[in-house]
N, C-alpha and C positions, 0 to 999 in steps of 0.2 A: 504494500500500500504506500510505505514513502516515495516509491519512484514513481507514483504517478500523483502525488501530493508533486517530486520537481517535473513534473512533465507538464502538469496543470501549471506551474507557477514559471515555466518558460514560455507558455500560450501569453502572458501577459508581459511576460518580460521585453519576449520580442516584438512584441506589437507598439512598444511605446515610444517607440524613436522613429518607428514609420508616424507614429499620429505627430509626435515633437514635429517633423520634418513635413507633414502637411499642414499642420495646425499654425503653422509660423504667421501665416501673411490672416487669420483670421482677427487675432486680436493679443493683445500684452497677454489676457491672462489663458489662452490656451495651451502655453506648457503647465499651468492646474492641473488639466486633464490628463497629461504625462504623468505626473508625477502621482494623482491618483488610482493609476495602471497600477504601481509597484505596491500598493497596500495587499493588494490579497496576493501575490509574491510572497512578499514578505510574512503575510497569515500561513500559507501553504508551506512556505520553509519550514516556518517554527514547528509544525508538525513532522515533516520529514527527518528534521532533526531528533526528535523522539523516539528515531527507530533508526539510525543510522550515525553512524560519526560524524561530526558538525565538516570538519575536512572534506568529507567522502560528500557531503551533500552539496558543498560550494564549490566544490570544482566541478561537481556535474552540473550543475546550473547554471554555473559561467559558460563552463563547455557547452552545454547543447543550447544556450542563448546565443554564443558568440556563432558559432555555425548555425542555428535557424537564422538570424538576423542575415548573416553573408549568403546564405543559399536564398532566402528569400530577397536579398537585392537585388542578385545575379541574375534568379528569373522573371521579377518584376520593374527593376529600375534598372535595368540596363546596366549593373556593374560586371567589372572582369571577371571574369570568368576561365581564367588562363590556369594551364594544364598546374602549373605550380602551386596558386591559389586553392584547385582544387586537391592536388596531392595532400595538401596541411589541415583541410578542411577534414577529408578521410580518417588522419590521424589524429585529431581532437575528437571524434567519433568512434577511433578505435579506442582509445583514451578513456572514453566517458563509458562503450561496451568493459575495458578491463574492470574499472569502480566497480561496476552492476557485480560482474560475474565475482570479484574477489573481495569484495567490502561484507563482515560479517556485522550485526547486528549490535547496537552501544551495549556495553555488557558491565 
């Protein structure tokens, strides 16, 4: 159940620098809405963290933020997409499968 307390709480993570980066031109206070993204983040952590090593949870969440955020550039806004990019991308994904497979339970 913690990995999808961070899998729920990457759904929001990544989502709120596409809203920062559209929301720009509406108004001063539309980074509010950014910054309101990261509240049930932060809710969903605290859970995850309950059942896994506080380590083991931040780096997966970084990880699969930092790769959902780039793989959804690449396909939506036109960012690079170049063989290398994608090589690093893979490996912060192989990265984030080791945690899953070898991270035991806080004990």
């Amino acid at each position: 159940m913690a990995w999808l307390f961070i899998l729920f709480a990457d759904v929001f993570e990544v989502s709120w620098p596409f809203v920062l980066k559209s929301s720009t031109s509406f108004s001063k206070w539309s980074p509010l809405l950014a910054v309101a993204l990261f509240t049930p983040s932060a809710f969903l952590l605290g859970h995850a963290v309950k059942q896994l090593p506080a380590a083991t949870v931040y780096a997966a969440f970084t990880g699969i933020a930092t790769a959902g955020t780039a793989i959804i550039g690449m396909a939506f806004f036109g960012e690079s997409a170049n063989f290398g990019r994608v090589c690093c991308l893979l490996l912060i994904l192989i990265g984030v499968i080791g945690l899953k497979l070898f991270s035991g339970p806080v004990g």
